[in-house]
Every structure is written in C-alpha cells, then in structure tokens.
C-alpha positions as MATLAB code, in Angstrom:
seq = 'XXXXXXXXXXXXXXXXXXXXXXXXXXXXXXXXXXXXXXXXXXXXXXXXXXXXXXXXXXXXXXXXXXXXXXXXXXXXXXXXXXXXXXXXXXXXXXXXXXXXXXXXXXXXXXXXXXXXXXXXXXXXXXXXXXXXXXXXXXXXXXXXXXXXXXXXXXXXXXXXXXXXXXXXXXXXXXXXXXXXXXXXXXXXXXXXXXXXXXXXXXXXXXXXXXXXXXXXXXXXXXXXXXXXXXXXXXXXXXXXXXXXXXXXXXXXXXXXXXXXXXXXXXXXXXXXXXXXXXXXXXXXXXXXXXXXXXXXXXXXXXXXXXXXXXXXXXXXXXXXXXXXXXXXXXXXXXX';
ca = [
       0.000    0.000    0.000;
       1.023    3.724   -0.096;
       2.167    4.728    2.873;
       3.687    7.876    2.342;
       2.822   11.787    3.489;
       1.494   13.500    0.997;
       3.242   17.376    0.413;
       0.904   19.311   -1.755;
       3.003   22.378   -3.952;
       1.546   24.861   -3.423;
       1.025   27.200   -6.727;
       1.857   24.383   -8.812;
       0.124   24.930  -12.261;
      -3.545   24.231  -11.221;
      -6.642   24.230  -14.529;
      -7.468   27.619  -13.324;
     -10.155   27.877  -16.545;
     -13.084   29.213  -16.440;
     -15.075   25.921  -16.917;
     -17.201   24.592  -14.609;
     -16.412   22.111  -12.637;
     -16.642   17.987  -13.576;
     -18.414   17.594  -10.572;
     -20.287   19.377   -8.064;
     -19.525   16.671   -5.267;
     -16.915   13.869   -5.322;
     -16.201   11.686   -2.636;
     -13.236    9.400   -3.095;
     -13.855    6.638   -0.425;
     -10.227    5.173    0.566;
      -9.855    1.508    1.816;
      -7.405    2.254    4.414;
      -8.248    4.323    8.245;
      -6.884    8.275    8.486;
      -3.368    8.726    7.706;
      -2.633    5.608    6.344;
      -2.144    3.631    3.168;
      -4.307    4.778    0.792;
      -5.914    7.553    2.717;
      -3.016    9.539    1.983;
      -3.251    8.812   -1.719;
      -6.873    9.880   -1.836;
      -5.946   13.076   -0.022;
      -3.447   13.266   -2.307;
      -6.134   12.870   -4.797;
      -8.885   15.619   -3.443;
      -6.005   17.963   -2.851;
      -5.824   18.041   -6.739;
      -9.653   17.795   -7.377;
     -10.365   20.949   -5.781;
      -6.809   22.780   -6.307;
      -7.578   22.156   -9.772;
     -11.050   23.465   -9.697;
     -11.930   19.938  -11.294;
     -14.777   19.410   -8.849;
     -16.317   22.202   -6.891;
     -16.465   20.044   -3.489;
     -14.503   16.635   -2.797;
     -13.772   14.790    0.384;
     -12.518   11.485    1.811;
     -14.267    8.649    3.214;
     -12.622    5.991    5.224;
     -13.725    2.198    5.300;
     -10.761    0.642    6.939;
     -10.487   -3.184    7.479;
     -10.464   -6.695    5.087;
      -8.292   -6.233    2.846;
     -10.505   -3.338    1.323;
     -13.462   -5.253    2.044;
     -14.622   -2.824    4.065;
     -14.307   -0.195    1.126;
     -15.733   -2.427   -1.713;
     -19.106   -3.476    0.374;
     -20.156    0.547    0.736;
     -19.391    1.138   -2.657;
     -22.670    0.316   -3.960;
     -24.114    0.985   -7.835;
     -24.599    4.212   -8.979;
     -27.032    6.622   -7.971;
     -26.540    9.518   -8.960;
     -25.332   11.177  -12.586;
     -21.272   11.249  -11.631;
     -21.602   15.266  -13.400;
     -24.145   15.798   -9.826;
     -22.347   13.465   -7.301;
     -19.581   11.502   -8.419;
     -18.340    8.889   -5.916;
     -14.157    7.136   -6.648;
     -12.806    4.237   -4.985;
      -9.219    3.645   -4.382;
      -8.021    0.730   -5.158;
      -4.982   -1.929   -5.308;
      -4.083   -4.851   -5.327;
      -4.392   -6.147   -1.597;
      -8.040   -5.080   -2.452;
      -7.958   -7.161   -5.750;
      -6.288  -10.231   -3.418;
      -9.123   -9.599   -0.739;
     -12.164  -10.175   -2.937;
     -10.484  -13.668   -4.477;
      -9.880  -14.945   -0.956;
     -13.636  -13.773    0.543;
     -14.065  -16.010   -2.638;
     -16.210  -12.500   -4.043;
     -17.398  -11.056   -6.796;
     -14.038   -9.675   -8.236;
     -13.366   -6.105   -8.462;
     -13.550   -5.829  -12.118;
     -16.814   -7.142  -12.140;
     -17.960   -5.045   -8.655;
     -16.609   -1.611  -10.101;
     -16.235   -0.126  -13.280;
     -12.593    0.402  -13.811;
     -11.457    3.655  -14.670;
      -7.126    4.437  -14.045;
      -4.144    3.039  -12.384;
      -2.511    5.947  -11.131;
       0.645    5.479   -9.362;
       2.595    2.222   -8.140;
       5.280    2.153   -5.392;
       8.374   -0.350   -6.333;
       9.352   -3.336   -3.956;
      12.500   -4.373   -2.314;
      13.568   -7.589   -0.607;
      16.307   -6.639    2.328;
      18.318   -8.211    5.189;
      20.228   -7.486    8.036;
      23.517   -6.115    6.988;
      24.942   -9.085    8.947;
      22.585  -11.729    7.194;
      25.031  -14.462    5.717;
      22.633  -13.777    2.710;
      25.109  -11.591    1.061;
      23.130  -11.796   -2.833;
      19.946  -12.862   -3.927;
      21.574  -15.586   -5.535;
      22.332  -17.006   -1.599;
      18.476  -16.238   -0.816;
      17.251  -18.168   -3.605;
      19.025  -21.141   -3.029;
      18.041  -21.503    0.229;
      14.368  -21.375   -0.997;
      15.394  -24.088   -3.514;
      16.647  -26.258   -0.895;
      14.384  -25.596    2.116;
      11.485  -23.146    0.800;
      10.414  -22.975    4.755;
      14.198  -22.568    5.901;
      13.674  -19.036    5.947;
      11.188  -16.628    7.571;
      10.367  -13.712    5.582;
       8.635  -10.548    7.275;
       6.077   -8.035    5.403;
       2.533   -6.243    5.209;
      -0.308   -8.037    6.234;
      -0.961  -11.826    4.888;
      -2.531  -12.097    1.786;
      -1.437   -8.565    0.898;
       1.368   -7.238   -1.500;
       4.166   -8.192    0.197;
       2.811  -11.925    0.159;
       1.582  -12.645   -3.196;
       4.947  -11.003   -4.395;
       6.902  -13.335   -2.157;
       4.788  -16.167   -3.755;
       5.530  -15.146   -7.126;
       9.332  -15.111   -6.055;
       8.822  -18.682   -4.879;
       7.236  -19.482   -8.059;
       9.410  -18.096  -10.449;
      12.189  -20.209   -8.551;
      10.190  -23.213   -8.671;
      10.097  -23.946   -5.291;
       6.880  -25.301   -3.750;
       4.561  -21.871   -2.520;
       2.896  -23.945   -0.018;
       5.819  -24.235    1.715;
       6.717  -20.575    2.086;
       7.345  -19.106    5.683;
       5.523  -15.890    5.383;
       5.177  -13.562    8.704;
       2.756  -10.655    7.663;
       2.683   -7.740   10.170;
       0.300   -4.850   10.314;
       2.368   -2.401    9.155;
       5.998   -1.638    7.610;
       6.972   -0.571   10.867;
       6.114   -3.154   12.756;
       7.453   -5.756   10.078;
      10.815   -3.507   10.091;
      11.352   -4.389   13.844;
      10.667   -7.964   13.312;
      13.621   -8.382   11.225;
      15.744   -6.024   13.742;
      14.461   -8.802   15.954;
      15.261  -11.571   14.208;
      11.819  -12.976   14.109;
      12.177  -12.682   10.290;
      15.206  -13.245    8.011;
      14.224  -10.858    5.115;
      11.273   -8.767    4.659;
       9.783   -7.416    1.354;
       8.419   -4.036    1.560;
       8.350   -0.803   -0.283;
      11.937   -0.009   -1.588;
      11.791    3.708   -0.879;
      11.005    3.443    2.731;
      14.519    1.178    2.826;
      15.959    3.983    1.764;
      17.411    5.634    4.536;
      18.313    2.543    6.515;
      20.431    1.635    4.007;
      21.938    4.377    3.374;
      22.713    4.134    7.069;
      24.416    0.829    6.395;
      21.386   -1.062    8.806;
      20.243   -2.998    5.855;
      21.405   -4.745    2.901;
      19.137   -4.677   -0.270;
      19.130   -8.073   -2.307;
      16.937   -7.223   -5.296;
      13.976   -4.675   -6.560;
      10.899   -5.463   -8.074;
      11.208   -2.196  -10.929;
      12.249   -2.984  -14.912;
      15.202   -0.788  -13.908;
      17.406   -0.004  -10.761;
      16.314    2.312   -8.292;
      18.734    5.099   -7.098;
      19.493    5.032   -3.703;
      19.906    1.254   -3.929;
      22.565   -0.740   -5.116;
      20.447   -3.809   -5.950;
      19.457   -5.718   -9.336;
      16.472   -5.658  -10.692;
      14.453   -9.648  -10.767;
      14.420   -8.959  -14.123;
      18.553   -8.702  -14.749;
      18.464  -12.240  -12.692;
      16.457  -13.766  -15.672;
      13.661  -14.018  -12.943;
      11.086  -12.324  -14.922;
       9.021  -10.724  -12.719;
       8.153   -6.798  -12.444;
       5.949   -5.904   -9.916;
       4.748   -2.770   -8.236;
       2.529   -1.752   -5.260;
      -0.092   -0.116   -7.245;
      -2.980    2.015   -6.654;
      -5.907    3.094   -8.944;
      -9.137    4.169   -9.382;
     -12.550    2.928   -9.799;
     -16.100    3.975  -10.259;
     -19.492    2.231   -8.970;
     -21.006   -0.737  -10.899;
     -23.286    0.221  -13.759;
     -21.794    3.624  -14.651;
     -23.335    5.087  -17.654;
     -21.028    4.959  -20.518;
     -21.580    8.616  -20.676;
     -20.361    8.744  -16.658;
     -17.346    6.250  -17.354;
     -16.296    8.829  -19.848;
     -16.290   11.653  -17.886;
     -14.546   10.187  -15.221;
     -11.669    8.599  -17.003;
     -11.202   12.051  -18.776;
     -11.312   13.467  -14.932;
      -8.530   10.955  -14.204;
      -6.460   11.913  -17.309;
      -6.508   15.161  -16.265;
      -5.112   14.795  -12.571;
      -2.419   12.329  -13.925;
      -1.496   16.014  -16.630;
      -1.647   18.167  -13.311;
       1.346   19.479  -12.562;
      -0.136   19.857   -9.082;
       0.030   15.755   -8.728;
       2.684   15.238  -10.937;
       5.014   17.123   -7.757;
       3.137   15.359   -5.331;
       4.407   12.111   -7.009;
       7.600   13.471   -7.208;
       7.829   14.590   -3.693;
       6.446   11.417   -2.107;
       8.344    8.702   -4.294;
       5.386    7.603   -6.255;
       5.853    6.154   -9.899;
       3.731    7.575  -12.433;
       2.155    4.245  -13.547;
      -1.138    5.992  -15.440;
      -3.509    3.462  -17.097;
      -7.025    4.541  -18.304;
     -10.571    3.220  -19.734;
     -10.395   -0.215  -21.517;
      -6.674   -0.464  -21.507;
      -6.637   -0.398  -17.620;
      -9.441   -2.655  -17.554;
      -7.869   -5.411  -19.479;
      -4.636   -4.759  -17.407;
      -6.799   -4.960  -14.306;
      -8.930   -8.313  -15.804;
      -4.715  -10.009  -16.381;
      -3.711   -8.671  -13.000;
      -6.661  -10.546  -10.997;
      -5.864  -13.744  -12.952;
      -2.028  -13.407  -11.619;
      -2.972  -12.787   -8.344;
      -5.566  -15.244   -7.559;
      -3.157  -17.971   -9.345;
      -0.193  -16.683   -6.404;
      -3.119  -17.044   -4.130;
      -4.073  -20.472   -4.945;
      -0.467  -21.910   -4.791;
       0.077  -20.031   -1.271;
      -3.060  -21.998   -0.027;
      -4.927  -18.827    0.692;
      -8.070  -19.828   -1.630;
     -10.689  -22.139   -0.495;
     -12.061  -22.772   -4.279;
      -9.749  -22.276   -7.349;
     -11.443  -23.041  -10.814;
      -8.965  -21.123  -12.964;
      -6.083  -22.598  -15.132;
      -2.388  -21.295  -14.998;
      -1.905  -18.259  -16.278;
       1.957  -16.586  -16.779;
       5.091  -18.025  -16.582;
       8.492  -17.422  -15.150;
      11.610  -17.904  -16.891;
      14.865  -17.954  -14.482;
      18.947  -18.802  -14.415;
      19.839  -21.540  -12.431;
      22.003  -20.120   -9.475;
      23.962  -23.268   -8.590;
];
C-alpha cells in the first residue's frame, strides 16, 4: 500500500479555466483508516480535485479493514449522474487479493474500472549481517528448504505476500511451503527483522531507503524494470527471474456507470495524472507515475486478478480455485 505523506506544492500549475467544474460533489472513499495507506493517496487525490477546480467540493471517506473489504461493500451501484455526485474508490491490489480470498465477486466485475494511477516499487532486504550476502544465496536456500527461511512483510494475503509467492514461483520452489510472517504495518514488520523474528522482509523499496543508506540494511533485489537510485540492488528482471511488480494504486467507479459517466470520469482521471499539481506530489512522495485509463486499464486490471488469484491459490490462501495457470516465469539456475 502507499504509505507515504502527501506534500501538496503549493502554486503548482492548477486548470485555473473558467469551466465549470466535472463535478459538483466527489467523494473518493479510501480503503485504508486516516493517515494511512491509501488515505493519503486519496488526499493526495482531493487535494488536486479541488486545487484544480476539477470538482467544486470533494472529500474522503474511510472504510478501513479486510483487505478493502470494508471499502468495496459501501461502494454500492450508482445513484446519482457522476456530473451531480460523483463517488471514486481507491483501489490496489491487496483489495484485488481480498475479494479472491472472501471467494467474491471480483473487483472488475464489482466496479467499473477507470485508471491506475501510481505504483510504489518493492525491495527484498536483510540485516547487513545476514550471511545472505546476494539474492543468488536467498534463492538457493528457498530451492533447498522453501520454509528454511522466515520472511517478514505487510499483512498476509497482501502485497508483500503474493509477491513473495511469485518469487517462490518463479524459482520453482513449492509456494505452499513458504514461511511468510505478515505484520500490520511496515513498521512493525521492520522491527521484526531487527528482531530476528524474520530473516528478510519485502516491503516498499523507498522506505529502505534511509536505513540503508545508514548501512542497517542490505538490499538483495527490486521489483522495478530498472534499478532504483538510492539502492545498489538488481532488478528480478537482470536475474532472468522475470518478474516486475509494483505496489499499485488506482481508481474505480461504482457498478453500472453510464457509458456517458465512465467517460467523464476517465477524462477526470487523465486530467489529474497532466496536473502538474500531482505530478510534484508524485515526485515529492516517491510515487511512480504508472497511469492506465478506460479499456486499456481494464484489461490490465482483468490479467492482474488472474495473476494474483493464481499466487493465491499456490500459497493456499483460496478455499475454491477453478482457474487454469496463467503466466510463466523464466529464471537462471544459481547453482
């Protein structure tokens, strides 16, 4: 999730025409409680809205708990034309993961999908004393013993964990057999490892930062297509383990939108991701761009769910599983 303060620029290049506004309400309802995870993106979010002058009121409504549950169950169908009182849900994938292991409608077919927005990059770390000095030393432990390590992160079933069982899968190891510890927070998973509860943890790469930089931890890989300043790790992808991933976060719309509604709100997202007002919020809070609109994010979002509950299924986390492999990972041999 995105866990990150939000700075908003101030005078950073806002619409400031004379057009009225997309909306006269919006209410973006975030998945996560005040101050965290994705309530600061959808502040993040408003702060543009009305900056902008792209809606003439917008707010925040929290529905922590679930695994975005919480969020997906009070977003009911449309009421309302959006133009009058439009209503956004954040979204991601721990929220995509949730709905597959309540065994739920998915979110695809709950929502109407409108953008992916912005994506946060992951990073798998150790102690800088670890006698896991590479990745390559990680992930042949896994091959020999995929439980002989304990591996710390977010909360079970969440980002940190279906990445960690797409490592495990890429490295043909056996998912089932995965020692995952998922905490409720990065902070709390961070101490874990300081602990030695945990051997590694996954977790957002740019809140490693500064601990490694102080030399506290040692980054083994990133999740990005390329490497990420700030830390000296390879990507999955230069290890032939061909995997991106990133913590993402978009935005949908209630079931049965009117085509005419859809429209106007993906055109409202395209027009926050061209804001230079969120474009320096990005910047100043570490997010990556990741924008994604209309059908094209849909049929992103439709291959995403497929990947996930597949990870999900092979980590033992689904009670039902009716759909056939889908992906595959290609990978060196490290020994």
């Amino acid at each position: 999730m995105l866990a990150l303060g939000v700075m908003v620029a101030g005078g950073c290049g806002g619409a400031g025409d004379s057009r009225l506004p997309l909306a006269g309400r919006l209410t973006v309802v975030a998945p996560a409680a005040r101050g965290q995870g994705w309530d600061r993106a959808a502040r993040a979010l408003v702060a543009v809205l009305t900056g902008d002058r792209l809606a003439r009121t917008a707010e925040v409504s929290n529905y922590p708990g679930g695994l975005g549950a919480a969020a997906l169950g009070a977003f009911a169908a449309a009421r309302e034309p959006f133009t009058r009182e439009g209503r956004l849900l954040l979204t991601g994938m721990p929220m995509v993961a949730g709905a597959e292991i309540a065994n739920a409608a998915s979110v695809v077919e709950s929502t109407t999908p409108l953008a992916r927005m912005v994506g946060d990059w992951a990073a798998l770390v150790v102690p800088a004393g670890s006698r896991l000095r590479a990745f390559e030393d990680f992930a042949a432990v896994l091959r020999r013993d995929p439980a002989g390590l304990a591996v710390g992160g977010r909360m079970e079933g969440g980002s940190d964990h279906v990445l960690y069982g797409m490592i495990g899968k890429c490295l043909g190891v056996d998912t089932r057999l995965l020692d995952y510890a998922g905490y409720s927070s990065g902070a709390e998973a961070a101490q874990a490892l300081h602990d030695g509860r945990v051997a590694a943890l996954l977790g957002s790469a740019r809140s490693f930062v500064p601990e490694i930089a102080e030399g506290r931890l040692r980054p083994l890989v990133v999740s990005s297509a390329e490497r990420i300043d700030g830390i000296d790790a390879p990507t999955l992808m230069e290890l032939d383990v061909r995997l991106e991933y990133t913590d993402w976060c978009g935005v949908l719309g209630p079931r049965g939108m009117s085509s005419e509604d859809r429209d106007v709100a993906v055109a409202l997202c395209d027009r926050v991701d061209a804001s230079s007002r969120w474009r320096a919020i990005c910047a100043a809070n570490g997010w990556n761009r990741v924008y994604l609109s209309g059908d094209d994010f849909r049929q992103w979002l439709v291959t995403e769910t497929r990947r996930t509950r597949e990870v999900l299924n092979e980590l033992g986390l689904l009670s039902t599983f009716a759909t056939s492999c889908w992906g595959s990972c290609v990978q060196r041999p490290y020994m």
